[in-house]
N, C-alpha and C positions, 0 to 999 in steps of 0.2 A: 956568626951564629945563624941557623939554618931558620930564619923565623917562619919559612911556610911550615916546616915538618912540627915546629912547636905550636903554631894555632891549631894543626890538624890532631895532634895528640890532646891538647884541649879539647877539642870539641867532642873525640872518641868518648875522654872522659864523661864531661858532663852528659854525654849520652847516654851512657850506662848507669850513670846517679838518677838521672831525671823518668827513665821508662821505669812505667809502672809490673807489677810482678806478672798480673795481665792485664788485657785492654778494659778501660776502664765502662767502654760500653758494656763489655762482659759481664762487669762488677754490679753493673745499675741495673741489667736484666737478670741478673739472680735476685738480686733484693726486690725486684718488682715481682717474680715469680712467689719470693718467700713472702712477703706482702698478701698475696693473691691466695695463696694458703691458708697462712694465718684466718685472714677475713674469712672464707668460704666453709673452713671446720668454724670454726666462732659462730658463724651466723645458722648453721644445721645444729648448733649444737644448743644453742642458745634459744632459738625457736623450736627444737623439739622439747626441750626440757620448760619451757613456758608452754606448750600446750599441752602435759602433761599434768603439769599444776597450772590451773587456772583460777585458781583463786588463795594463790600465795603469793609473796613477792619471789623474784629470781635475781640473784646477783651471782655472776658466776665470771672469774677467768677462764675465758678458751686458749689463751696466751700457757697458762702454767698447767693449763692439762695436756694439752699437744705437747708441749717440752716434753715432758713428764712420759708419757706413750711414744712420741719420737725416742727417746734413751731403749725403749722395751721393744720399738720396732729394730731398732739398731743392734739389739742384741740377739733376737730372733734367729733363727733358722731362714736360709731363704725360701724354705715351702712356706711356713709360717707367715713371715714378710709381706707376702705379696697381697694377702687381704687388708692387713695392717695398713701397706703404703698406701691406699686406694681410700681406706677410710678416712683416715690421717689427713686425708687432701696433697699426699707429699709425691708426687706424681710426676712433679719437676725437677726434683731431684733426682742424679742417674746413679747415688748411690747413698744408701740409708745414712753412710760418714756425714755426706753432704746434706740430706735432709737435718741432719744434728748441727752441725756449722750453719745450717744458715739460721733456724731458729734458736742458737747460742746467738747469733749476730744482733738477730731483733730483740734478745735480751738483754743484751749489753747495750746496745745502741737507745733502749727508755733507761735503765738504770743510770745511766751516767747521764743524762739530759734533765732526767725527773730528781737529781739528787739536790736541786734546791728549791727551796719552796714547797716541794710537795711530801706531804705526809702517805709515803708508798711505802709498803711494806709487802713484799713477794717472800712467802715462806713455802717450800714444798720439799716432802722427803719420801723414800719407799721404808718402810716396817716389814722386817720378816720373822720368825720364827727361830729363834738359837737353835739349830740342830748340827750336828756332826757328822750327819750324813751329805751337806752341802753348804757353800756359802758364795756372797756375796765376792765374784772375777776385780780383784784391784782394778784392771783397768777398765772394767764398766764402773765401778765407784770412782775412779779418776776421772773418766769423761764425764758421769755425772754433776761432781764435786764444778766442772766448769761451768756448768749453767743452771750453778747455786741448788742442787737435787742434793739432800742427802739420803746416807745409807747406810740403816740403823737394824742389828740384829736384837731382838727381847728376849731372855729367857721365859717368859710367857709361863709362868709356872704360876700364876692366876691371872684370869682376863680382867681382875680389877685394875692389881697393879700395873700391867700393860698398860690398859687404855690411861692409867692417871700417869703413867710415864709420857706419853705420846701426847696428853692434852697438856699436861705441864709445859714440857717443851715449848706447846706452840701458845700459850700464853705467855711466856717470862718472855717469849722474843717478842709480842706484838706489844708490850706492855700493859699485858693483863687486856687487853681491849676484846678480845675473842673467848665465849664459852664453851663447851664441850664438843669436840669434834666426833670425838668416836667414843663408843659405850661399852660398856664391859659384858652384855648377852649380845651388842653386834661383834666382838672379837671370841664369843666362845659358839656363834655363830657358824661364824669362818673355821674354827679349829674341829669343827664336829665331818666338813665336809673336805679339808685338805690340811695342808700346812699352813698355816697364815701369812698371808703378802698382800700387802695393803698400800697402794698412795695417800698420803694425806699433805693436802696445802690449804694455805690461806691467802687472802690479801685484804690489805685495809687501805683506803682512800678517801684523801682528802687535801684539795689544792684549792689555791685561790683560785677565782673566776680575773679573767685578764682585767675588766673591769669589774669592780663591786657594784652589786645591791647597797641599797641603801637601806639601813636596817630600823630607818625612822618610817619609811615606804610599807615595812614586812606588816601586814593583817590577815586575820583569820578572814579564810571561804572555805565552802563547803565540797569536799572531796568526794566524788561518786567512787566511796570504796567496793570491789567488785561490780562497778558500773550502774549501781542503785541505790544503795545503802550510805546515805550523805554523812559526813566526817567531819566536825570542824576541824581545822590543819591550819597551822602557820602557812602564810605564803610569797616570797618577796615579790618586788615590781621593780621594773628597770626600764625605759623607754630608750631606743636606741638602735641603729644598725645593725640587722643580725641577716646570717645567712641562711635565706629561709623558703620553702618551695611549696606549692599546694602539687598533689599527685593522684587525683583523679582515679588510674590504676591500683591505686595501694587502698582508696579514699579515705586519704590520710594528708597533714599537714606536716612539713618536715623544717624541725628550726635547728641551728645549730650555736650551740654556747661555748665560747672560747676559753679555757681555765690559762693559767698566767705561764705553764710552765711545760716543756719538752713538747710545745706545739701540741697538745694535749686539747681534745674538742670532746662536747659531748653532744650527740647526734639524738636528739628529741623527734621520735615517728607517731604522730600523735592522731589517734583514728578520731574522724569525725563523729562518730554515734558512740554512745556513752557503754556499748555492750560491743562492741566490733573489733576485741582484742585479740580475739581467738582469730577469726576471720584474718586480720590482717597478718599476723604469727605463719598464717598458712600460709601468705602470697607471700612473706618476705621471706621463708624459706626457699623459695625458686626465684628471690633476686638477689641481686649484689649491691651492696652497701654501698663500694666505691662508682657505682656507675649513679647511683641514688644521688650521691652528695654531689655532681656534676648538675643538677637541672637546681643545686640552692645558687640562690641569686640574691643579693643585698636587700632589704628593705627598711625600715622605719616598722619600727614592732614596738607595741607595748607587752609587754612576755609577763604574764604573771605565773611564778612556779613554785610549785613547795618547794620547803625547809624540810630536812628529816635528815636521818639517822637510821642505818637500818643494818640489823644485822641477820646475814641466811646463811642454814647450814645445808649443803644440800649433799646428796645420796646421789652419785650417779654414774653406779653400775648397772643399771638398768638401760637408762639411755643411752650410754656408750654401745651395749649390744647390739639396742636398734637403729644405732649409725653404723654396723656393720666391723664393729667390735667385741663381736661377740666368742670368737675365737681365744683370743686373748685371756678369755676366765674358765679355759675349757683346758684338760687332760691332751687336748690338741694341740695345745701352744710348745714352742720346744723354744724354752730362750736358756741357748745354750753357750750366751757370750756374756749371760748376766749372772749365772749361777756354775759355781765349777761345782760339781756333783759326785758323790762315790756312786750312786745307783742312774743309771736315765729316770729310773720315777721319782726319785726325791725330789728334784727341785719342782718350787708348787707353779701352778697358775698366780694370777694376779683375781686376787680373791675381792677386794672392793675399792671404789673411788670414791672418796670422802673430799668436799671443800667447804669454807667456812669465808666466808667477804663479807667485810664491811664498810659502806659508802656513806657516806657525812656529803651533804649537799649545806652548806651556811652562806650567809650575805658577803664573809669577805672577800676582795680583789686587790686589785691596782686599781688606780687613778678614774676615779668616778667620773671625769671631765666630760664633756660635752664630744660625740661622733657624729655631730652632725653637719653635715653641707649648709651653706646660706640656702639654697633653693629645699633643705629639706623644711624648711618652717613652713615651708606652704603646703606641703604633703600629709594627707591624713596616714593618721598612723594604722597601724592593721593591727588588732586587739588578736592578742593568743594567753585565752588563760587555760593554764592543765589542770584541768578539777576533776578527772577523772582517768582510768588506768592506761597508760603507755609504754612503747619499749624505747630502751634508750641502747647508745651504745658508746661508751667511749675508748678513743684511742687518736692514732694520729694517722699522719700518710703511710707507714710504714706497719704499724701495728694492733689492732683491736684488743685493748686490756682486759677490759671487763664489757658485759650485755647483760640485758635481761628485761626483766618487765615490772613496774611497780602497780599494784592493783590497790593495794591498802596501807595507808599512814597514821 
């Protein structure tokens, strides 16, 4: 038996089993580019729509609206396209398939991480208008359909039952936890000035904190609602290791709270003066989250932070325009891989962006045990209580779920 010729066919094999489809370095800088994305739309998008309302709370997915506009840039025209890609933040991608595959990727990759322990729930679909004159390209509802988008025709033959079709739907799936997304004069709105095409999503959240509160700890303090107007508010305490930074340029304090599940963090920017929300909303639009969370550094913290519950609906066709998506709702837009057509005019614009979050912040975790060093007993702890309005942002290495700002509980 020829045993060199048989180790060397061995080894051919398992060469071919073992290389990956490409270089894995390849792999790690795509996900970091789609990373870098994700964050940079999320945080324009988040801070513009906080300084527009400044004296409401904002909870908003930039994760499930970029999907959602990635599927519409994808479908687009490449004249169309190229303002899309640029808003989008999708810039890194060398082709609109690819800007879709990679944020499909960062969907899958929370969904199946976050699918124990945490109470996430990602609903989003587009609403068009039943007509005969156009519909919905099976394989834009195919690609859709992947990164959980549906795509739903109404006969809309009254804006009531429309909209209690569309809010039904997205209560029987959140379990009833969500109220009225769309209204019946915002859908006859829409039908007065084109065909109706609408996105509508939700998300609801709610995970353990890695360690718990202790909910014998939790007491009311006084919340500077809108940064004057004091609140009583439940509050929990937890004394304990946290990763946490003072920033000077932001003049803001940055602490971060770990929840139990998919490496899921919540990123607390918390401005030192009780009215400096606005103010800092503006600087942190010209920074980056991930370079932010680089200067937090471990300490010994007493953290006192609300309890709450809060649910926002928010309207945001507006600020999409002025993130340079304004094309998109115009007679300009030609998405002619999302709609097969009998006329070019029939198929409409994207007439509004509707979302609906809900964030539950409570005392439970894991294992309330003790994180501290023997030499941290000798350390004064650094007091951080939130009694007044901040922006928060959660998500992980990989992906920014949800942002916004809470002013009032």
């Amino acid at each position: 038996m020829n045993y060199g010729a048989l180790l060397f066919a061995l080894f051919v094999a398992l060469t071919i089993v073992t290389v990956p489809p490409f270089p894995v370095g390849a792999e790690l800088s795509a996900r970091s580019a789609a990373t870098g994305s994700n964050h940079r739309f999320g945080l324009r998008l988040t801070t513009k729509l906080g300084l527009s309302q400044p004296d409401a709370n904002v909870v908003v997915s930039p994760l499930l609206i970029q999907a959602a506009l990635s599927l519409l840039y994808a479908g687009s025209s490449p004249e169309s396209g190229r303002d899309l890609r640029h808003a989008l933040e999708l810039t890194h991608a060398s082709s609109p398939k690819e800007a879709v595959q990679d944020i499909q990727a960062l969907l899958s990759d929370l969904k199946q991480s976050a699918a124990v322990g945490c109470r996430l729930r990602l609903l989003s679909d587009f609403y068009a208008q039943q007509r005969f004159t156009f519909n919905f390209r099976d394989e834009f509802a195919a690609l859709a359909s992947q990164m959980g988008v549906g795509c739903h025709r109404l006969s809309w033959e009254s804006a009531s039952n429309a909209a209690q079709d569309i809010n039904y739907g997205f209560l029987s799936r959140s379990n009833f936890s969500l109220g009225e997304l769309v209204s019946a004069s915002q859908l006859e709105l829409l039908a007065e000035h084109n065909t109706p095409f609408l996105h509508v999503s939700a998300l609801t959240f709610r995970a353990p904190w890695a360690q718990s509160f202790d909910p014998a700890e939790t007491q009311s303090i006084n919340f500077l609602a809108g940064g004057s107007r004091p609140r009583l508010v439940d509050a929990m305490f937890r004394l304990r290791r946290y990763r946490y930074a003072e920033v000077p340029a932001l003049d803001a304090q940055l602490i971060e709270v770990p929840f139990a599940t998919a490496d899921l963090r919540m990123l607390i920017v918390y401005p030192n003066r009780a009215d400096g929300l606005a103010q800092l909303e503006r600087k942190l639009a010209q920074s980056d989250l991930q370079q932010l969370r680089t200067q937090l550094e471990e300490h010994k913290v007493a953290l006192t932070l609300p309890k709450f519950k809060i649910l926002v609906h928010s309207t945001l066709t507006e600020v999409l325009k002025e993130l340079g998506l304004a094309k998109l709702f115009t007679s300009e837009i030609q998405l002619s891989e999302v709609f097969s057509s009998m006329l070019s005019s029939s198929a409409p614009p994207l007439g509004a962006v509707v979302q609906s979050s809900l964030l539950e912040l409570q005392e439970e975790g894991g294992d309330a045990g003790g994180s501290f060093s023997f030499g941290d007993l000798f350390r004064r702890a650094l007091p951080l209580v939130i009694n007044h309005p901040f922006f928060y942002a959660i998500g992980n290495d990989k992906t920014l779920l949800l942002a916004g700002h809470i002013v009032d509980i």
